[in-house]
N, C-alpha and C positions, 0 to 999 in steps of 0.2 A: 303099664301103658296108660296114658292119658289121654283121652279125645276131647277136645278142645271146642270147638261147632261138629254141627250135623248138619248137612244140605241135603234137601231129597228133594228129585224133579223128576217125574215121567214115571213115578211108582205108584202102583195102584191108585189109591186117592185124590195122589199128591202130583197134581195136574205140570204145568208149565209156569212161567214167569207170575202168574196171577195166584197161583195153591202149590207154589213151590213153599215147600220147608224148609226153616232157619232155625238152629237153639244153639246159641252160644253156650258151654259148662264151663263151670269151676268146677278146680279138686275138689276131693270128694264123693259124697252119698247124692244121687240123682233118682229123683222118683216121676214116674210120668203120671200124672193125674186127667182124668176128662171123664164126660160122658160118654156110654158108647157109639161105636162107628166114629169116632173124633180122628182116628188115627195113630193109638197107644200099639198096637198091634203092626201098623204098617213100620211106623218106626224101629221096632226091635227087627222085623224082619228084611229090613234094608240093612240096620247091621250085622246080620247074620249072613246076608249074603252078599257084602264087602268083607269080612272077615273070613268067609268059606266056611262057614258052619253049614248047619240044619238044624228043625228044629229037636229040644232038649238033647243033645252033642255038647261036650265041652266046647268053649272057643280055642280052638287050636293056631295058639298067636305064637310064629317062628322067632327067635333068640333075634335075628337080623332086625325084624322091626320095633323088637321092647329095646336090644340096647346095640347099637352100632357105632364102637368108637366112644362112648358118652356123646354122640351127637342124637340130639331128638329129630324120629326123621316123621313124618305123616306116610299114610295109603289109603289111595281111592282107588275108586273103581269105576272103570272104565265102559260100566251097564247100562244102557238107554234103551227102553221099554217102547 
């Protein structure tokens, strides 16, 4: 599975349209670097909980969304805090 951006709005921190989050990836190795309270934390656990984990839980990602068809499909989630 590849995730491609991250958008976080209304999560902990990461307010609305002004402290909403944006991080574009490439394939590959991704490391979150900051000082603390930056929001290295809010982030993993926004995708932890678009993906239905908890914390230290495998991520348990169903066949449907890693390969459907060979088409690449995305999932959000539909959470507003």
């Amino acid at each position: 599975m590849y995730i491609s951006e991250i958008q976080i709005e209304n999560f902990r921190l990461f307010d609305s349209a002004e402290k909403a989050f944006v991080l574009s990836l490439n394939p590959g190795l991704t490391a979150l670097v900051g000082e603390n309270d930056a929001g290295k934390t809010a982030v993993i656990d926004a995708l932890r909980l678009v993906l239905g984990t908890r914390d230290q839980e495998m991520l348990r990602i169903d066949m449907l969304i890693m390969h459907h068809w060979g088409e690449a499909k995305s999932r959000t989630s539909p959470f507003r805090s």
